[in-house]
C-alpha positions in Angstrom: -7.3 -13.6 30.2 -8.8 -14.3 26.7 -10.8 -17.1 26.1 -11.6 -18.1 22.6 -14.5 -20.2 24.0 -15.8 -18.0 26.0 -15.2 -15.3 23.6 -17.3 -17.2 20.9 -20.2 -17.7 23.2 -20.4 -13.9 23.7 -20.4 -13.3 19.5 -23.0 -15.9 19.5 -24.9 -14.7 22.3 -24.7 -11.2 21.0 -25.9 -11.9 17.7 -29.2 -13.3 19.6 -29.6 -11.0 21.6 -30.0 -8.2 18.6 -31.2 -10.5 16.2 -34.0 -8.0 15.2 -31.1 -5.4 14.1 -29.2 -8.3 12.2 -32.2 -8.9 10.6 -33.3 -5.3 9.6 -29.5 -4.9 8.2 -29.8 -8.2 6.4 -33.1 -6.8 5.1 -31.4 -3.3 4.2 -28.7 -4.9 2.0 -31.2 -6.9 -0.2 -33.4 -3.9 -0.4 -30.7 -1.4 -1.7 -29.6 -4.3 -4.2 -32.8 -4.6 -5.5 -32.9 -1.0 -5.8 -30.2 0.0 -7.4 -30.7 -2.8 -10.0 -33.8 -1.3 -10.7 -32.2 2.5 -11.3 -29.4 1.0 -12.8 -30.5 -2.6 -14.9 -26.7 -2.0 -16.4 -24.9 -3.2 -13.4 -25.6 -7.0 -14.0 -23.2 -6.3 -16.4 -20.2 -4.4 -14.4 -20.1 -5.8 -11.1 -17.2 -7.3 -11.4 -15.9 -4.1 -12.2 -17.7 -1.7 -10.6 -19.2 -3.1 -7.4 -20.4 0.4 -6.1 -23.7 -0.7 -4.2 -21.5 -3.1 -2.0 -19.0 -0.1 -1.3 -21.5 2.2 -0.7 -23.1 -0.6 1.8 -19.7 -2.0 3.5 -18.9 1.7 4.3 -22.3 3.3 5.3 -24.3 0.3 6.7 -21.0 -0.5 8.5 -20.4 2.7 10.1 -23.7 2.8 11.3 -24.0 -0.5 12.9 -20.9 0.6 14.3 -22.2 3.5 16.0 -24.7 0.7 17.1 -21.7 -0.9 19.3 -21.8 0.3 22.4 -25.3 2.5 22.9 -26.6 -0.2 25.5 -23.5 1.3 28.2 -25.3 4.5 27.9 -28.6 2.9 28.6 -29.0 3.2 32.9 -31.4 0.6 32.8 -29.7 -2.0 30.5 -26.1 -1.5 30.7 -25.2 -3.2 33.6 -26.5 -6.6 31.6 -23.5 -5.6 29.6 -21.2 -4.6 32.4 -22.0 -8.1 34.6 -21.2 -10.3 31.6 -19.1 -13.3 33.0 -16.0 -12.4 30.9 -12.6 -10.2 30.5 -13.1 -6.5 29.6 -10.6 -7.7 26.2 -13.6 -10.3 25.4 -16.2 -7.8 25.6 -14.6 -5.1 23.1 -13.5 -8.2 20.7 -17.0 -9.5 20.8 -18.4 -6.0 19.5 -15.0 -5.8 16.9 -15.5 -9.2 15.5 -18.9 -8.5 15.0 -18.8 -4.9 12.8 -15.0 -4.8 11.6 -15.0 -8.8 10.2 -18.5 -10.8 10.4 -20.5 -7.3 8.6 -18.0 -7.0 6.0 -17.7 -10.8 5.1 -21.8 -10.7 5.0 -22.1 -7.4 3.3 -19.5 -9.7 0.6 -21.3 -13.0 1.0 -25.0 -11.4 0.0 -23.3 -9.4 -2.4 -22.0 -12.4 -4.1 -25.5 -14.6 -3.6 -27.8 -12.0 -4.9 -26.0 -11.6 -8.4 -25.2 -15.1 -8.7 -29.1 -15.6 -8.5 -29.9 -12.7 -10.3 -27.4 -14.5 -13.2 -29.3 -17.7 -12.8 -32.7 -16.3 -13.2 -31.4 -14.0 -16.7 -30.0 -17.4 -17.7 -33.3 -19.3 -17.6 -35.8 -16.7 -18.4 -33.5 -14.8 -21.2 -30.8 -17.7 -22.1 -27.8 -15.1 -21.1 -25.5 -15.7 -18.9 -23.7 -12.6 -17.5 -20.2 -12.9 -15.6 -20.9 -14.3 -12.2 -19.2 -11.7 -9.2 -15.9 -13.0 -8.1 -15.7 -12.2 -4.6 -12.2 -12.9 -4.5 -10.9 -10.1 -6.2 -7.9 -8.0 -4.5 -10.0 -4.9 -4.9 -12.6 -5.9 -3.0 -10.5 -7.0 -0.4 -8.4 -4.0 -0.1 -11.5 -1.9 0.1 -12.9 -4.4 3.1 -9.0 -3.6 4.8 -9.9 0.1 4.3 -13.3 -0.3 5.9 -11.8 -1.9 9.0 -9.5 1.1 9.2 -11.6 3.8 9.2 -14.6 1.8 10.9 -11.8 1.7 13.7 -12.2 5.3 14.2 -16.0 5.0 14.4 -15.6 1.9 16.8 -13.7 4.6 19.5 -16.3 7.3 18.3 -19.3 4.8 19.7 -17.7 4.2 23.1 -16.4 7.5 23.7 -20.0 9.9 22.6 -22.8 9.3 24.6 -25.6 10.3 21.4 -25.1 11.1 17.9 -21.9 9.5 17.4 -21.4 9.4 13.7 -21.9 13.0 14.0 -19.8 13.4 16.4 -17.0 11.2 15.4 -17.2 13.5 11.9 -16.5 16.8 13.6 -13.6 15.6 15.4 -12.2 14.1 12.0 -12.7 17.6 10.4 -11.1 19.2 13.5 -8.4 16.8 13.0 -7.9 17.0 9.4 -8.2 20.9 9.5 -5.3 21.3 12.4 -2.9 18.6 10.3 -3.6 20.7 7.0 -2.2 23.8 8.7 0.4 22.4 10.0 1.0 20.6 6.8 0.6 23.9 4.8 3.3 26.1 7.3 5.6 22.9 7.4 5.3 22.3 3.6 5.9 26.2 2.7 9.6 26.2 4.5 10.5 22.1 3.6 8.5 20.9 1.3 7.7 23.2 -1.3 6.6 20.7 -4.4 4.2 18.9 -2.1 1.6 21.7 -2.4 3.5 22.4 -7.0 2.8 18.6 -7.1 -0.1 17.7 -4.9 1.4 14.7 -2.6 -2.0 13.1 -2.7 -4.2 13.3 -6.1 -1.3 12.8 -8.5 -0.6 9.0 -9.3 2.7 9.6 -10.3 3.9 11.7 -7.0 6.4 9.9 -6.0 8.4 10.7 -9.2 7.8 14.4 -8.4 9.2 15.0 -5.0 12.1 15.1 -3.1 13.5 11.9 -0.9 12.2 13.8 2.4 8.6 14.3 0.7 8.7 11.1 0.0 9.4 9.5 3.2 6.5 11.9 4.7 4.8 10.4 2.3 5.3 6.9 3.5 4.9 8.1 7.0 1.5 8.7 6.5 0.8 5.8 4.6 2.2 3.5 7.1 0.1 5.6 10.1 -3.1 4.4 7.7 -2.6 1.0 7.4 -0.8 0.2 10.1 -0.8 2.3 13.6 -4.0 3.8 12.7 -6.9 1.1 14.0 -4.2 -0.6 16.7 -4.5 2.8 18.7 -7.8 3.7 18.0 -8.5 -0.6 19.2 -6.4 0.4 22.1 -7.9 3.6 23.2 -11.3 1.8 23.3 -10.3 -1.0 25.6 -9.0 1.8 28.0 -12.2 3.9 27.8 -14.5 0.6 28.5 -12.0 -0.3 31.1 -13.4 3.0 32.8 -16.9 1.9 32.9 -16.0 -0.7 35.0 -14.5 1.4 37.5 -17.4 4.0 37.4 
């Protein structure tokens, strides 16, 4: 039984409990700002084009905090703390879901957004210039968060399911993955679906003007697996594997 309550409690006390890490990730973020500001003063004047340090921190600094997650049910002497928690095994993996797919992203955008805003303050009262201020709110930024909760969905079931290394891990089984549906791609496409590999389905921004109705609904197949079956199974598969710790 979910309790939002109880369920807020456990963000809270979670967030307390590795407040040294939220610190040190805080701390990160500023530090690469500040860096790349210094190797590249330009950017104060194309962030709200070209946001790349926040991209290159939502998907990085967000796939390893992920792999964070779940390293304390590994730990003999610590994980039954985790395992004895007064709550439902669904509270437990939205706890650790809420806290890397949507509070790390909306803090990675909310310290993104403070740090230019005051660097645009400071350039306006020590050099009288005002550059644009970053709007936050743009769609691009927000479709690029909704692609970092996809793909840090795979990650998420890569930290419960590997015992060490699982960035590394979760990597291999992606190229595995991608190398198996390539082949099978490749001998499907050479009898069915011949422009898909004249064309190339996925780098040409004009494909679907190239191929055929049934390429085209293969392409829509995948895009819909992406956005929308993607992270629900890989959400699932993740309750079911911490489910098993509780019976072990």
């Amino acid at each position: 039984m979910l309790n939002l309550k109880r369920l807020a409690l456990l963000i809270k006390n979670d967030i307390m409990m590795h407040r040294h890490t939220v610190y040190i990730v805080i701390g990160t973020i500023i530090g690469i700002l500040l860096l790349f500001n210094l190797i590249s003063p330009h950017n104060i004047y194309t962030i709200n084009t070209d946001p790349t340090a926040m991209l290159w921190i939502l998907f990085l600094g967000g796939i390893w905090v992920t792999s964070l997650t779940f390293r304390e049910l590994y730990d003999k002497e610590k994980n039954y703390l985790f395992l004895l928690l007064p709550c439902s095994n669904l509270e437990k993996l939205l706890n650790k879901l809420i806290l890397t797919a949507i509070i790390y992203p909306l803090v990675v955008v909310i310290l993104y957004t403070a740090f230019y805003w005051l660097i645009a303050i400071f350039t306006k009262l020590l050099y009288h210039f005002t550059p644009a201020l970053f709007d936050p709110f743009q769609a691009t930024i927000w479709l690029n968060v909704a692609s970092y909760i996809v793909i840090q969905s795979v990650f998420f079931l890569g930290a419960i399911y590997f015992k060490s290394h699982p960035i590394i891990k979760t990597f291999l089984c992606l190229i595995i993955l991608g190398i198996i549906i390539s082949i099978f791609t490749f001998i499907t496409g050479i009898f069915l679906f011949k422009s898909l590999f004249v064309h190339g389905i996925f780098f040409l921004p004009n494909f679907r003007t190239l191929i055929t109705p049934v390429e085209k609904s293969l392409a829509d197949v995948i895009h819909i697996t992406f956005w929308i079956v993607l992270a629900p199974t890989c959400w699932i598969i993740s309750y079911l594997r911490l489910k098993e710790f509780e019976v072990a």
